[in-house]
Phi, psi and omega in degrees: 000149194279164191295312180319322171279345157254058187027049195252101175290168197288135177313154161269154213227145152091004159240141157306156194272150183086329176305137158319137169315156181262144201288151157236021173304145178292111255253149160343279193334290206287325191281317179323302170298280199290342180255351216257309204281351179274341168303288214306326166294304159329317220262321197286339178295276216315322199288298164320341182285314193295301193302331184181118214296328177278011193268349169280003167294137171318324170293350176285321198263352134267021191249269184327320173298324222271315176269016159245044169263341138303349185276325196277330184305284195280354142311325195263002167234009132279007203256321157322287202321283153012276161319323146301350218018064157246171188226122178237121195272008198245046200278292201329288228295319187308305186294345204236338151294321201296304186335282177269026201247338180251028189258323189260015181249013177226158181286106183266204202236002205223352193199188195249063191241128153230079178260018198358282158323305176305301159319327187290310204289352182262350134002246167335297186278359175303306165333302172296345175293313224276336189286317201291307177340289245279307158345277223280337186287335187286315199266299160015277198250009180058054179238137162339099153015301174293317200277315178342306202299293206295332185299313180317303199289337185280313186294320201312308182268015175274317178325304203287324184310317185276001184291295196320322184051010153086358139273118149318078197281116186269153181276173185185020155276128177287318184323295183315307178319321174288350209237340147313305192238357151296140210235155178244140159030043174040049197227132138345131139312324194281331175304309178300307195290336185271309179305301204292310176301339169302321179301318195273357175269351173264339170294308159328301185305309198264345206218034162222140144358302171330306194256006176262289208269040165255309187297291193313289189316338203269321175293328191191080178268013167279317143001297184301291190316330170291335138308336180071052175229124169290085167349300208288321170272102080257309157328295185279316173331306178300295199298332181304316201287342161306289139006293161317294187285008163276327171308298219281324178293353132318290200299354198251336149310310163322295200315313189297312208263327155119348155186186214284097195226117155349291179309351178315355176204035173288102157121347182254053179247277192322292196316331169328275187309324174311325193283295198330287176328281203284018162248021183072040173263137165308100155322336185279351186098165197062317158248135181130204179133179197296341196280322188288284186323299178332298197283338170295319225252318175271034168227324154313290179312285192315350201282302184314284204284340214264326180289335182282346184272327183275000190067026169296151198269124172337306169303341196250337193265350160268005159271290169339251144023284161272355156297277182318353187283288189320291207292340167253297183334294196291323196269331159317300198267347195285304175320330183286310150026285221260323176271349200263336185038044198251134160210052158250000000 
């Protein structure tokens, strides 16, 4: 009689009889990656706590929030990009059209144009304009990301140098001005606008199309194709959403400094990717997500401020910075090696 009619489940297949069951516990690799950059947040809170009584002060800790809330706005629309294992380099040139394009659409120093609100949102899509270029041009004509992206970014910053025209257009809206230095419970506005965008890249991530097939694609992306998931649109899908939130971190940085400069996004291409890397999103794709880019962008801030409370020297603090870059790309990436075969 077969085992199943004497209620017997069925031999298991594809095992020797007597090998151990296969674990379904999560491997090193994966814990490593998702528990390990939040120890390190933990650890650098704790050192810093010791070394110096003012970094646990509430104005620290709100200083350090207040300031990575633009870092955390463009971490959560790279980390799509990211996830494709894709790269996007068109972070500056984006902020700095975004920059002066709502310096000069909200009522300013340099023209009678007061379109407030509006300004911000056409911002923001010139941002999404500029993501959609860098998308289509990528999947399009099957040019490397990277390059598409810095091409983007050299136009994004020739635009904004002719928006300056060599006049400094300063804001003169009080809405913006409120949403700088005005406070909730005793945070920034612009901190709350960071938090909430964070929320909708993690609501993106778990519960849209967007954020199911950017892990599939980044992981395997013949795969993908093979599956019948449209590559090619979900690619520009990212870089457009991506795109966006480099506007509104343009448009939120303009708000912090009070008008508009070309330089509105000097430096956050590295700072980006940094955050991305050390809280454990893959440059190769497939692994990670915003919540993981979140915890990088607060151990870079916390990194930042904690080294300026102990006196460390500017100059020391962008060596720092890139010793951690190496050091997490190797501690993420070394277990993986092997499933991952990446060596470029």
């Amino acid at each position: 009689m077969a085992p199943a009619r004497l209620g017997l489940a069925p031999p298991e297949t594809g095992r020797a009889p007597g090998s151990p069951r296969p674990s379904r516990r999560p491997d090193r690799a994966t814990i490593l990656a998702d528990f390990g950059p939040l120890g390190a947040l933990v650890l650098l809170c704790l050192l810093f706590g010791f070394l110096s009584p003012q970094f646990a002060t509430w104005g620290n800790v709100r200083n350090v929030l207040d300031s990575a809330s633009v870092l955390a706005v463009i971490a959560v629309g790279l980390t799509f990009v990211l996830l494709l294992g894709a790269i996007d380099l068109s972070i500056e040139g984006v902020m700095a059209t975004a920059a002066l394009s709502v310096a000069l659409l909200v009522a300013n120093s340099r023209n009678d144009l007061d379109f407030g609100f509006m300004g911000v949102l056409a911002a923001v899509a010139i941002g999404a304009g500029f993501g959609l270029a860098s998308g289509l041009l990528s999947t399009g004509l099957k040019i490397p990301s990277f390059m598409t992206t810095l091409g983007m970014s050299a136009i994004g910053i020739g635009i904004a140098t002719v928006l300056f025209g060599g006049v400094q257009p300063a804001l003169r809206s009080p809405e913006l001005a409120e949403w700088a230095s005005g406070q909730w419970f005793g945070l920034t506005r612009l901190t709350y606008v960071a938090v909430a965008v964070v929320l909708i890249g993690i609501l993106v991530q778990r519960y849209t199309r967007l954020g199911r097939y950017a892990r599939a694609i980044g992981g395997a992306e013949e795969l993908a194709l093979l599956s019948g998931i449209p590559v090619r649109r979900y690619k520009t899908l990212a870089f457009t959403f991506a795109g966006a939130t480099y506007g509104l971190a343009g448009v939120m940085v303009t708000t912090q400094l009070g008008s508009g400069i070309v330089q509105a996004g000097v430096g956050q291409n590295f700072a980006a990717i940094t955050a991305a890397v050390v809280g454990g999103t893959l440059l190769s794709g497939g692994r990670g997500g915003v919540l993981h880019s979140i915890v990088g962008v607060l151990i870079v801030t916390v990194l930042v401020n904690g080294l300026v409370l102990i006196g460390v020297s500017p100059y020391v603090q962008g060596a720092v910075q890139g010793v951690i870059v190496v050091a997490a790309v190797v501690i993420t990436a070394w277990p993986l090696r092997k499933r991952l075969r990446v060596v470029k």
